[in-house]
DOLUM-101565 format. One record per residue (C-alpha): residue number from 1; x, y, z. Coordinates in pm, 1 decimal. Example, Ala and Ser with C-alpha at 12.3 -4.5 7.8 and 13.67 -1.06 7.14 Angstrom:
2
{n->1, X->1230.0, Y->-450.0, Z->780.0}
{n->2, X->1367.0, Y->-106.0, Z->714.0}
This chain:
202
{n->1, X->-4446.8, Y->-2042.8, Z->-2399.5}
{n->2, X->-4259.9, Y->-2263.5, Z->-2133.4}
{n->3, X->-4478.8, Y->-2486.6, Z->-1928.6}
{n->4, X->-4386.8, Y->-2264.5, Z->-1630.0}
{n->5, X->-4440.9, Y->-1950.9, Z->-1762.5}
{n->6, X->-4816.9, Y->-2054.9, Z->-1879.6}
{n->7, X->-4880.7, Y->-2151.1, Z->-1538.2}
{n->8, X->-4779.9, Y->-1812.3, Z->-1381.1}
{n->9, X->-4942.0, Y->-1628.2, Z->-1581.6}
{n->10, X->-5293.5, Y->-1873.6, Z->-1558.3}
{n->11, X->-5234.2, Y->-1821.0, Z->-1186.8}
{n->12, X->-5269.1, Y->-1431.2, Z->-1211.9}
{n->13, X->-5576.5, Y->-1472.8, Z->-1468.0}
{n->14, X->-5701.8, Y->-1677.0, Z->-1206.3}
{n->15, X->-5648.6, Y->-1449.9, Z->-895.3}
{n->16, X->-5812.7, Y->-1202.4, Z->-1099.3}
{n->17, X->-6141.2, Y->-1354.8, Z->-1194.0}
{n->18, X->-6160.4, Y->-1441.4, Z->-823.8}
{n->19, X->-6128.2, Y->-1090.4, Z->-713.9}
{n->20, X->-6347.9, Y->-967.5, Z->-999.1}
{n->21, X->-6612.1, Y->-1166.3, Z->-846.5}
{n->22, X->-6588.0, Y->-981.0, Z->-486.7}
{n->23, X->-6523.0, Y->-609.2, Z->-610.5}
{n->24, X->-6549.2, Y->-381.5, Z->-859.5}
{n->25, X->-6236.2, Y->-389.2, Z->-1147.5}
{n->26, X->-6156.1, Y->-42.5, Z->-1036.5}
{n->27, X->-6058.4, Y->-193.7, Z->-690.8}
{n->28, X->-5819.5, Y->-441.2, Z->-835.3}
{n->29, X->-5463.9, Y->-329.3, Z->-796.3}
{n->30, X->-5156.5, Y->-504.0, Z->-935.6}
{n->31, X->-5033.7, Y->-559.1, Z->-595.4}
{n->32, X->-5362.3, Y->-703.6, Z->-476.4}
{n->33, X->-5367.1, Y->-956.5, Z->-794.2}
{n->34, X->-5008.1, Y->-1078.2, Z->-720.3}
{n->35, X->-5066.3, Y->-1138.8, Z->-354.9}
{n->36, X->-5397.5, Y->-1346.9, Z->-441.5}
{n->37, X->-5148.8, Y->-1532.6, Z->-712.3}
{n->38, X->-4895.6, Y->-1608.4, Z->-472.6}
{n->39, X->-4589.5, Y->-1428.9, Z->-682.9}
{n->40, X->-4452.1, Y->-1096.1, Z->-660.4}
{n->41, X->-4493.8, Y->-721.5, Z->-777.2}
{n->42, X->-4194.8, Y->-805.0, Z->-1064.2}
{n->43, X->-4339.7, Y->-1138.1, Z->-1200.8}
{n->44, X->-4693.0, Y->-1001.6, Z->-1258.4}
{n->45, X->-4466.5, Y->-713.4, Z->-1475.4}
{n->46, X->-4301.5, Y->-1029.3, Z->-1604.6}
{n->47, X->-4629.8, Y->-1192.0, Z->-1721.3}
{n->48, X->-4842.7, Y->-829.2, Z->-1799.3}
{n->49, X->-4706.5, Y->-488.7, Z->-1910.6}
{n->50, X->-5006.8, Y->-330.4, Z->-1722.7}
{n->51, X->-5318.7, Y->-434.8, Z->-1541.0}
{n->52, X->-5506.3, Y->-350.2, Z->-1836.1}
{n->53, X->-5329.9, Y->-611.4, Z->-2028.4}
{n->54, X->-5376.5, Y->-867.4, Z->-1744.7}
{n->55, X->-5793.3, Y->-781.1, Z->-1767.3}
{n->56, X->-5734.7, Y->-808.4, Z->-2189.4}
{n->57, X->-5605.4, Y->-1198.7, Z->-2065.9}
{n->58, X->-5865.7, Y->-1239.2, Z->-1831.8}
{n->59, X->-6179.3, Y->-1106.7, Z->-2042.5}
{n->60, X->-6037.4, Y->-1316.0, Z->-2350.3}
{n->61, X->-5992.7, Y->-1668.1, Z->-2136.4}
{n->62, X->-6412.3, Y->-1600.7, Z->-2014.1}
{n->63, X->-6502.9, Y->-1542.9, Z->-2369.2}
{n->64, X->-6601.0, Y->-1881.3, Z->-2450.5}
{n->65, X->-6820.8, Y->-1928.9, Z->-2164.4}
{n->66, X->-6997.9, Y->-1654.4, Z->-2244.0}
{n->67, X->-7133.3, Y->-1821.2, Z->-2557.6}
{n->68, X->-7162.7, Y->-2141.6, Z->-2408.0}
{n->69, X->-7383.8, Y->-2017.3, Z->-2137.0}
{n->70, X->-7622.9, Y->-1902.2, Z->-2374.5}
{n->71, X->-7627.4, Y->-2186.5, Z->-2583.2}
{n->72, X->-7663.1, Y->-2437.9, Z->-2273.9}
{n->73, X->-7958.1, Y->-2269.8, Z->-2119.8}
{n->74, X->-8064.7, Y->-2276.2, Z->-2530.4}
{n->75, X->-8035.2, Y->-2680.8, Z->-2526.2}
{n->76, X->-8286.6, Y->-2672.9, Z->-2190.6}
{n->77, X->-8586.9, Y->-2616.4, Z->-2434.3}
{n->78, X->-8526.4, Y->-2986.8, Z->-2525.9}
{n->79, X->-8435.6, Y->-3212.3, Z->-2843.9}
{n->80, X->-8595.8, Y->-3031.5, Z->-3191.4}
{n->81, X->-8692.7, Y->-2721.5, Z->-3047.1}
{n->82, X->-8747.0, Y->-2423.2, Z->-3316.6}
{n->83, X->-8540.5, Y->-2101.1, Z->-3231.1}
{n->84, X->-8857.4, Y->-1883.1, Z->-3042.8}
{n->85, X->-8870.9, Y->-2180.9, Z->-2789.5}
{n->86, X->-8473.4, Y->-2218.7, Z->-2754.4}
{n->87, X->-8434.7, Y->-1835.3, Z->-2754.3}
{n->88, X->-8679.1, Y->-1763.6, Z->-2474.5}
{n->89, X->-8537.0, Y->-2003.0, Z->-2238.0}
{n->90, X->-8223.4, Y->-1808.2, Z->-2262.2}
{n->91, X->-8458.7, Y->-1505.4, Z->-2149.0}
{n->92, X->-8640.5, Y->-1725.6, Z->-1906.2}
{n->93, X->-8284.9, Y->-1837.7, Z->-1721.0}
{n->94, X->-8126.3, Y->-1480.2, Z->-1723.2}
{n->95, X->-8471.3, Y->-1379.1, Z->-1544.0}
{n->96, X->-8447.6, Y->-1604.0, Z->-1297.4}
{n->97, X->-8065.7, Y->-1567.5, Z->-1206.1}
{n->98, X->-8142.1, Y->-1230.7, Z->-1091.2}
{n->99, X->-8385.7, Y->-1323.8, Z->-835.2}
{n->100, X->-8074.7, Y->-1462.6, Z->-620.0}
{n->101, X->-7932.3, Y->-1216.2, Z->-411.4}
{n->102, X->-7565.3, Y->-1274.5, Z->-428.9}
{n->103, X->-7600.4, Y->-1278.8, Z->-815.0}
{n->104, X->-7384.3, Y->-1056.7, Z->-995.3}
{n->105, X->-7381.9, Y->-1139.7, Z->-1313.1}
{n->106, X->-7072.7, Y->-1348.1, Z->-1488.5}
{n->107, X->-6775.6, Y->-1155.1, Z->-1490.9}
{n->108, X->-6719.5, Y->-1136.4, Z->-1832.9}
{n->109, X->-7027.8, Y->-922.7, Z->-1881.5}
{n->110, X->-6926.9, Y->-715.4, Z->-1552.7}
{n->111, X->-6585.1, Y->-629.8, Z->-1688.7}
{n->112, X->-6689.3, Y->-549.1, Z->-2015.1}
{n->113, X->-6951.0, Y->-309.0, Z->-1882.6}
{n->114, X->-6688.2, Y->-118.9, Z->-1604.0}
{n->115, X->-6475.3, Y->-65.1, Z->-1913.5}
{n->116, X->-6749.8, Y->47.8, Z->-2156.2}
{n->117, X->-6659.2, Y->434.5, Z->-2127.9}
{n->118, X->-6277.3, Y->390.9, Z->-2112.9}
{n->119, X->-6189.1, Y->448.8, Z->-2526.4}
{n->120, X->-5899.3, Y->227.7, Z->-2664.5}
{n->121, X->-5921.6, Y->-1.4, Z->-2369.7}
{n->122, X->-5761.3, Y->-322.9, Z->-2476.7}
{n->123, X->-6068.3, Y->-544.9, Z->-2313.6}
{n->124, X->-6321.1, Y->-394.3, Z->-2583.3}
{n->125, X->-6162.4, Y->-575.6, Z->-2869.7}
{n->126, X->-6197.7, Y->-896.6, Z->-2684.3}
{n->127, X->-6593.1, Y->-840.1, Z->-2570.4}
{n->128, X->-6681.7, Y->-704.4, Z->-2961.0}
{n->129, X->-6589.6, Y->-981.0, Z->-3088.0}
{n->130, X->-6756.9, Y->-1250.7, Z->-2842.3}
{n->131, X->-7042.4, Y->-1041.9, Z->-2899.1}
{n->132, X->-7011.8, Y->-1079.6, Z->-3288.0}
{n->133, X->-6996.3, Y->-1419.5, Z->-3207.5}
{n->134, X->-7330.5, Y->-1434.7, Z->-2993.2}
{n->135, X->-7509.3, Y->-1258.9, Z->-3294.2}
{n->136, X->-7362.1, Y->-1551.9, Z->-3507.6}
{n->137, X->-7486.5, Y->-1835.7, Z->-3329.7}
{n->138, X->-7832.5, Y->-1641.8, Z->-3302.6}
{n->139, X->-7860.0, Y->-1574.8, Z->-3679.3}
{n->140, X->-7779.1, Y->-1950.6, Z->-3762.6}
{n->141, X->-8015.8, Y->-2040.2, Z->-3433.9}
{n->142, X->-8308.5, Y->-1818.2, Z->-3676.4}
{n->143, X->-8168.4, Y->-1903.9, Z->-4022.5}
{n->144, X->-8201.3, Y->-2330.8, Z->-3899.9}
{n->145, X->-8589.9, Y->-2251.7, Z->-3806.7}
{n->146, X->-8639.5, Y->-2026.9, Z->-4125.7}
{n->147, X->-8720.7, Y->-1697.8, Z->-3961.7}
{n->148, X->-8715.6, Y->-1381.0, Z->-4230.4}
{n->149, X->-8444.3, Y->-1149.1, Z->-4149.5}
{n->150, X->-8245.7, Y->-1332.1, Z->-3941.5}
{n->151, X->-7964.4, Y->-1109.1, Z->-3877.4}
{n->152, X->-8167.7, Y->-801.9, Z->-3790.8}
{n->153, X->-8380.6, Y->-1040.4, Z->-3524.9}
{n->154, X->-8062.7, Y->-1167.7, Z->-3384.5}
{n->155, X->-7929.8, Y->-794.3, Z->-3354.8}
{n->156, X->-8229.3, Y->-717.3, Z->-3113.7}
{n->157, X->-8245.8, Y->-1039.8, Z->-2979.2}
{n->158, X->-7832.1, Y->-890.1, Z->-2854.3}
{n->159, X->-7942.9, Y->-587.2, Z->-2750.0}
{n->160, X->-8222.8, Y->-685.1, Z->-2541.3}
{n->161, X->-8015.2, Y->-973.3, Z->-2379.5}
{n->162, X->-7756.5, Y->-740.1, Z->-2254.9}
{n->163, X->-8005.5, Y->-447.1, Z->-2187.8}
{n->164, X->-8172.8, Y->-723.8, Z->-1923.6}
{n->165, X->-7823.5, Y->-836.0, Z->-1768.5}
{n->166, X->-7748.4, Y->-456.9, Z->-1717.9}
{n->167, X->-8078.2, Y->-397.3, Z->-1546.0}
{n->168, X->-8064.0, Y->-711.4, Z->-1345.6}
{n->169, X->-7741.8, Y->-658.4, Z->-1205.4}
{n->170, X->-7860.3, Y->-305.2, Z->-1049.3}
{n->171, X->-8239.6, Y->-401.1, Z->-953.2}
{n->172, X->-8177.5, Y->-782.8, Z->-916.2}
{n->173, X->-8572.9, Y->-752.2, Z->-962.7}
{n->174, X->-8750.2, Y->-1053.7, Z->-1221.7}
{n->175, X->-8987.8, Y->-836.1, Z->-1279.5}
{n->176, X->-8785.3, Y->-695.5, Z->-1566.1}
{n->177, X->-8707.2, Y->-1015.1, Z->-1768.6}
{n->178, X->-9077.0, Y->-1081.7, Z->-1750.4}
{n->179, X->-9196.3, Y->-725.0, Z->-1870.1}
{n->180, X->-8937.6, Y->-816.2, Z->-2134.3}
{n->181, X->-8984.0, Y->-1158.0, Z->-2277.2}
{n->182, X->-9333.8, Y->-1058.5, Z->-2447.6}
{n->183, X->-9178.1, Y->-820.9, Z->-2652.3}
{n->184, X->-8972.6, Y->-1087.1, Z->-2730.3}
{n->185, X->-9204.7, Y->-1332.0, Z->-2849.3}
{n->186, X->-9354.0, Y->-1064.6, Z->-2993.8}
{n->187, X->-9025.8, Y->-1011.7, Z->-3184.6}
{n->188, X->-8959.4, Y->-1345.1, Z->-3325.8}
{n->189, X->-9364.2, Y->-1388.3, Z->-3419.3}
{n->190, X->-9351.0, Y->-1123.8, Z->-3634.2}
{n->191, X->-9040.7, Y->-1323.3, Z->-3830.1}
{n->192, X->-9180.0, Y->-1669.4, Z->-3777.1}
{n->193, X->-9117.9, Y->-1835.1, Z->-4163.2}
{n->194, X->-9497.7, Y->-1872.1, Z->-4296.1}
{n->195, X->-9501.1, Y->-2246.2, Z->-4340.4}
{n->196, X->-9478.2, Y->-2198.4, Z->-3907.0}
{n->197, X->-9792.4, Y->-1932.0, Z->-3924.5}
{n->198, X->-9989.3, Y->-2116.5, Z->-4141.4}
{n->199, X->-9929.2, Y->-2431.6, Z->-3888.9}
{n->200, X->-10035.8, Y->-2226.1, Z->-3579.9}
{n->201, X->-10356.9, Y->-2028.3, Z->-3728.2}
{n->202, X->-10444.5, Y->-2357.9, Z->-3900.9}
């Protein structure tokens, strides 16, 4: 793709993630996206067939932050921690991000919830997969500290992440995360690999 071309269309991705931050993705309009972009009505159709394939571009270029936020707020637990202790701090952050106010949540994880009940939406091949990848990095997070089952942990582990971000973007209320994070501790005890439970009831 020409230099030029890449730019344009990184400027509309751009205008959009902006705008996706102040409204709701059913607000955003074509017109509204090339005005924020500085180009016209024709070269967004130059760039994107639709609006849907412009939010396909958008979702796809946020993708890998939304592993790396998880495994940042991960690395917080410190040098050699075991997976409960690098796992609950991801709990522990997402908690207290919702205590702010103007919080809303990264737009990746906005989008991909707007578009959840639109079938065949071109975003929802994007956000499976980043979420296939999240499960990934948790099974190999649970595999590293020998925890049994590791891919059926790391399922929950998915579901209850995104469960909280849904609940926290409504309520913005802690209280959730913490009514949360026993279960799971309680979770990833009940998987802990023995040579671990042998060390702790010792």
């Amino acid at each position: 793709m020409p230099r030029n071309k890449e730019l344009t269309r990184q400027r509309l991705i751009d205008a959009a993630c902006t705008l996706a931050a102040e409204e709701n993705v059913s607000q955003l309009s074509v017109e509204r996206i090339a005005e924020r972009a500085g180009v016209s009505r024709r070269t967004f159709f130059l760039h994107f067939p639709s609006k849907d394939d412009l939010l396909k571009g958008l979702v796809d270029s946020l993708s890998p932050t939304y592993l790396d936020r998880y495994r940042s707020w991960a690395d917080t637990a410190g040098p050699g921690a075991d997976a409960e202790k690098r796992i609950m701090r991801i709990f522990e952050e997402i908690t207290v991000a919702s205590t702010d106010r103007l919080w809303r949540g990264c737009n990746f994880t906005r989008i991909s919830f707007e578009l959840a009940n639109m079938p065949g939406h071109p975003v929802h091949d994007v956000v499976a997969r980043a979420h296939f990848q999240l499960e990934s990095w948790l099974k190999k997070e649970l595999t590293s500290s020998g925890y049994e089952d590791p891919v059926g942990v790391a399922r929950q582990i998915l579901v209850m992440i995104n469960g909280l971000l849904t609940v926290q973007l409504i309520t913005h209320s802690p209280t959730y995360g913490e009514a949360l994070m026993p279960q799971v501790r309680d979770l990833l005890s009940r998987h802990r690999p023995a040579s671990q439970e042998r060390r702790l009831s010792g």
